[in-house]
C-alpha positions as CSV (number, residue, x, y, z in Angstrom):
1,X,10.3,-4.8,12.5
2,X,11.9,-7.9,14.7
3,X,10.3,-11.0,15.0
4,X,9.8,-13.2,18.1
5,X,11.3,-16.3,17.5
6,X,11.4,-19.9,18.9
7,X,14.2,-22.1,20.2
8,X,14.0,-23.6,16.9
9,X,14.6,-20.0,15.1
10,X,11.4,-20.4,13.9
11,X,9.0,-16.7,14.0
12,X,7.0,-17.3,16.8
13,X,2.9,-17.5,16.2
14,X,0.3,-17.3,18.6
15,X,-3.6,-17.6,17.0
16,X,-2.2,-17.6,13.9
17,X,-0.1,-14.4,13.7
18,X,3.1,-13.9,14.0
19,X,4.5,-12.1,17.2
20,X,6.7,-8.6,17.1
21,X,8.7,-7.4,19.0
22,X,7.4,-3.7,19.8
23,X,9.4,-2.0,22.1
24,X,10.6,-4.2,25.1
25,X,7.2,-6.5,24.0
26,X,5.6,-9.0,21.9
27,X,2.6,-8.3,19.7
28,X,0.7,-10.6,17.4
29,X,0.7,-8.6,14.5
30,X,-2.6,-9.0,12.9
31,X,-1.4,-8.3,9.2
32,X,-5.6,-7.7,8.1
33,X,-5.8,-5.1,10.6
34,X,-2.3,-3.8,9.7
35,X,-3.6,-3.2,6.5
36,X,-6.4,-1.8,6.6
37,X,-5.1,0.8,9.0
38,X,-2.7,1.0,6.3
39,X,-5.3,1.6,3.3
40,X,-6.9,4.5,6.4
41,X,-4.2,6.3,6.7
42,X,-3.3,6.5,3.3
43,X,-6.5,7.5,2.3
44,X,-6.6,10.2,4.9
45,X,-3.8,11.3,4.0
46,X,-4.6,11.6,0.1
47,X,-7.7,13.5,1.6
48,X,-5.6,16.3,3.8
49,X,-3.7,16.6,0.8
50,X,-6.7,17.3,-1.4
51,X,-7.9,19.9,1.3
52,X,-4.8,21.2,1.4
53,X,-4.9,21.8,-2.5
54,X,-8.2,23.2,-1.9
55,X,-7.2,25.7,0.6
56,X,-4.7,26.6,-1.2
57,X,-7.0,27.7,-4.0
58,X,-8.8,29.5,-1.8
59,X,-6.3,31.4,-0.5
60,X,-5.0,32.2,-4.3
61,X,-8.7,33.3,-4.7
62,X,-9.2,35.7,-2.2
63,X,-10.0,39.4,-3.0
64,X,-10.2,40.7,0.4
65,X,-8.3,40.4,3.7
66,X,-11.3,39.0,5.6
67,X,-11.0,36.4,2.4
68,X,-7.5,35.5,3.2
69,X,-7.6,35.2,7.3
70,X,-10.9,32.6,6.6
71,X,-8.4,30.5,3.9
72,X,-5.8,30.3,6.1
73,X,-8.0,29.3,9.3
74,X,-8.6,26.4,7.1
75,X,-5.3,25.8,6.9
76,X,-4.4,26.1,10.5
77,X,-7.5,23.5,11.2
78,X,-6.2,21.0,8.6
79,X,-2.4,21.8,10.2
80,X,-3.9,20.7,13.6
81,X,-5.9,17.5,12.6
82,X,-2.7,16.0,11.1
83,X,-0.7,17.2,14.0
84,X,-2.9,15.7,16.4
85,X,-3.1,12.5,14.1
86,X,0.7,12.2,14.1
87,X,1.0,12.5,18.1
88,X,-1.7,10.0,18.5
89,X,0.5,7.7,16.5
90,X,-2.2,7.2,13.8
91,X,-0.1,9.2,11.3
92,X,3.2,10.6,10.0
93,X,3.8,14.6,10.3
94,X,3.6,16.1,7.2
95,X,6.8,18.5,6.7
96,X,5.8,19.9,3.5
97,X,2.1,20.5,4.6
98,X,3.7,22.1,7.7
99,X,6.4,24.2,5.7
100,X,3.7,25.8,3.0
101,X,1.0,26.7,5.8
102,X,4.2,28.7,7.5
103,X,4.4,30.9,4.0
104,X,0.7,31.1,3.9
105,X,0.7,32.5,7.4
106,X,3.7,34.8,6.9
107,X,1.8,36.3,3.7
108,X,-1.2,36.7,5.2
109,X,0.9,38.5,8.0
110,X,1.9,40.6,5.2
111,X,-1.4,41.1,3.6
112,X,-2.7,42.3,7.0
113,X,0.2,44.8,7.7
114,X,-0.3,46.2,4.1
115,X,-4.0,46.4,5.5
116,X,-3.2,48.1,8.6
117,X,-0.8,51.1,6.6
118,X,-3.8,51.8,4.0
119,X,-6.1,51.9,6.9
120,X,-3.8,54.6,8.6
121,X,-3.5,56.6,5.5
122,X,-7.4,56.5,5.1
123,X,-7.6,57.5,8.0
124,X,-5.5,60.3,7.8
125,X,-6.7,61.4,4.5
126,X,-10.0,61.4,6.1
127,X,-9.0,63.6,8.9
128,X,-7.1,66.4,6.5
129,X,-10.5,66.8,4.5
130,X,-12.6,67.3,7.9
131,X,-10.2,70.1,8.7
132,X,-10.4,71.7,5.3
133,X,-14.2,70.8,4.7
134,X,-15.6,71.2,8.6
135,X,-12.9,73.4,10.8
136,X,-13.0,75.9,8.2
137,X,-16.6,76.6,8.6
138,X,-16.2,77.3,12.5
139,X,-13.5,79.7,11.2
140,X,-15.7,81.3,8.9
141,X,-19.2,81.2,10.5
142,X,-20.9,84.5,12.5
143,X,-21.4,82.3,15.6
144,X,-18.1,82.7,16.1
145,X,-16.3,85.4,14.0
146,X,-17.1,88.8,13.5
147,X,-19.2,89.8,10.4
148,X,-18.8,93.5,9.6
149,X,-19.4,95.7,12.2
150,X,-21.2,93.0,13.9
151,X,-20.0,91.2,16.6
152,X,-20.0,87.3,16.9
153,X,-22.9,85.6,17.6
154,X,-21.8,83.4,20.7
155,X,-18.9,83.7,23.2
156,X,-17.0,81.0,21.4
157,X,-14.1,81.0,19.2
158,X,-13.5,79.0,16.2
159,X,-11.5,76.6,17.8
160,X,-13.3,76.6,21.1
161,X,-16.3,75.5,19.1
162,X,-15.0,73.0,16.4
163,X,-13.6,71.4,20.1
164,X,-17.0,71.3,21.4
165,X,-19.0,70.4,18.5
166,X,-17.4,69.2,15.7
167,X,-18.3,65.9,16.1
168,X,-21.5,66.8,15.5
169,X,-20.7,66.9,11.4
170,X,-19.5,64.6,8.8
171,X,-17.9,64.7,5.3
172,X,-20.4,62.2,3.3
173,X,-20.0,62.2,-0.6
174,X,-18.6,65.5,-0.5
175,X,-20.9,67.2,1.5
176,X,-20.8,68.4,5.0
177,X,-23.6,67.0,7.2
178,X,-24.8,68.0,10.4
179,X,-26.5,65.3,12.9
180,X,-27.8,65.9,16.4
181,X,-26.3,64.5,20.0
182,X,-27.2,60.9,19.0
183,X,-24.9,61.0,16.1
184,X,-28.0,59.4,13.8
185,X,-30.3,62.3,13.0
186,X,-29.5,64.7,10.5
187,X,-30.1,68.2,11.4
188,X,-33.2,69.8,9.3
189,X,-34.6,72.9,8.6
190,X,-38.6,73.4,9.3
191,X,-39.3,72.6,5.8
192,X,-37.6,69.3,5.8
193,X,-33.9,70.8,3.9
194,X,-30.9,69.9,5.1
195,X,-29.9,72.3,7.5
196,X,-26.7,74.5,6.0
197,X,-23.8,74.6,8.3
198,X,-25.3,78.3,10.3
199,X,-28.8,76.6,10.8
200,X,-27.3,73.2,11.8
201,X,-24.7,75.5,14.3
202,X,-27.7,77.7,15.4
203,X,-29.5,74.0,16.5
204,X,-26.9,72.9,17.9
205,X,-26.3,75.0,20.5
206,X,-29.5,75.8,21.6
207,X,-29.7,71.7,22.3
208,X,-26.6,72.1,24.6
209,X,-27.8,72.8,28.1
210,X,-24.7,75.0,28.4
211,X,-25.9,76.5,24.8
212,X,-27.5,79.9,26.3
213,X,-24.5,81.2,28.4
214,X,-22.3,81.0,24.8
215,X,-24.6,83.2,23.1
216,X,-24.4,87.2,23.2
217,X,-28.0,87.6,22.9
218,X,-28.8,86.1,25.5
219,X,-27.5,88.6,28.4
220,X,-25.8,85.8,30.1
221,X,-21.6,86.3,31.2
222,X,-21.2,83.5,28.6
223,X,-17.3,82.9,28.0
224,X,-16.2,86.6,28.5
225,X,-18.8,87.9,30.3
226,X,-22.3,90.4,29.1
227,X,-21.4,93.4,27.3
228,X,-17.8,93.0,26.9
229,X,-15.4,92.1,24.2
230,X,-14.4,88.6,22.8
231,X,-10.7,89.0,23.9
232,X,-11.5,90.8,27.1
233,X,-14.2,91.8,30.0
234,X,-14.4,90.3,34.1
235,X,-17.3,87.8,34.7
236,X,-17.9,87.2,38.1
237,X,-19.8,83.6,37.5
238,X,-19.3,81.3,34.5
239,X,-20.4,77.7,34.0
240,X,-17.9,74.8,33.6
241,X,-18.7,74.5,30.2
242,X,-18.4,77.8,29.3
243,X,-14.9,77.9,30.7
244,X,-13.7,74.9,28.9
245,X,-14.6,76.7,25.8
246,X,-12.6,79.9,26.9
247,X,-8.7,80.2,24.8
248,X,-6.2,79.2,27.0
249,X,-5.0,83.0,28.0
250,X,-9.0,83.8,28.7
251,X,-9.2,80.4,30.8
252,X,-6.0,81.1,33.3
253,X,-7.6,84.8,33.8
254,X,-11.0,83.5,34.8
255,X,-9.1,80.7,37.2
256,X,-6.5,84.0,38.5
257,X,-9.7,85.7,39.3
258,X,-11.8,83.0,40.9
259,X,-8.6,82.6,43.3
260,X,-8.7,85.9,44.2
261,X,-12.4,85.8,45.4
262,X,-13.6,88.0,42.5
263,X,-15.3,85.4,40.5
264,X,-17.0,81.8,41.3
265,X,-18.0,78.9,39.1
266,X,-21.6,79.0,38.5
């Protein structure tokens, strides 16, 4: 640091301390103040240090991602107090400090990733067991495939109904569970029993407002219209519902014929 100086050579003093030369100025330097700013900083800095360290541990410690993203918010917030420190001039920047928390951050954007994948392959695990444990019950149920001599129970085919209500079940510890519109009841019998996949099927639909124009029994066109076949037959009115649930082939017949003036949405 230069010194202001007399004519003399002499350091220049004004109220007893000496004058620098700070830029283009002079500046008593007030050596008690100097240093005890000094003793501040230092001690701050023995202190970011320590929470560094103790960040650090926590970080090491973690046993969850949620565990890691709070360690290295700590890290982040000590990273900006010495930051702002340095650019107010009341401290240094600390390289090291600002080198570690960037290998903290890139492993935790690592841990995350690693996150993400396992969540994708739950999820995908999860959605191969609804198939085999839900799907297959529309496939195999008499609401919607022929039992015997008898036919189905409703208009709807397997797949038409697993689209409409498959949401309405859940795989929970190896069990398939039924639960009503608001996705919170569970489906019962009269006597208080789970409802078995049929009875929770048979509730189902009667709660749809669509649900009597799918069923067979109930003398209404439905999705192929009263009296005929599954795969065949010429309603003349169907609901929008209904239709939706049709197969593909069935649903661009209906549409051919409402076009034609031989059949109207109900």
């Amino acid at each position: 640091m230069p010194w202001a100086t007399e004519e003399d050579g002499s350091i220049k003093v004004v109220d007893g301390a000496p004058v620098a030369i700070i830029g283009d100025k002079e500046t008593p330097f007030q050596i008690d103040k100097y240093l005890d700013t000094s003793k501040a900083l230092r001690t701050e800095a023995a202190q970011n240090r320590e929470a560094l360290e103790a960040a650090e541990a926590k970080l090491e410690g973690a046993v969850s991602l949620e565990d890691h993203k709070k360690a290295v918010a700590d890290l982040e917030k000590l990273q900006k107090k010495v930051k702002a420190a340095a650019k107010n001039g009341d401290a240094q920047p600390d390289p090291e400090m600002a080198e570690r928390l960037e290998e903290l951050t890139a492993k935790l954007g690592t841990l995350e990733q690693a996150a993400a994948d396992g969540q994708a392959e739950i999820a995908r695990r999860d959605g191969e067991i609804f198939e085999l444990r839900v799907k297959s019950r529309f496939q195999a149920d008499p609401h919607f495939v022929a039992a015997g001599a008898e036919q189905p129970l409703s208009w709807l085919t397997p797949n038409a109904a697993f689209n409409n209500y498959g949401q309405h079940f859940k795989v929970e510890d190896g069990a398939v569970v039924a639960y009503a519109a608001d996705g919170k009841t569970v489906l019962r019998t009269p006597e208080g029993a789970r409802a078995n996949f049929t009875e929770a099927i048979a509730q189902i639909i009667a709660a749809d407002p669509e649900g009597k124009t799918l069923m067979r029994s109930s003398g209404a066109d439905g999705g192929n219209g009263g009296g005929s076949d599954r795969n065949g037959g010429n309603p003349t009115t169907m609901t929008r519902q209904s239709f939706d649930a049709l197969p593909s082939n069935q649903r661009a017949e209906f549409a051919k014929r409402v076009g034609e003036g031989k059949a109207k949405f109900a």
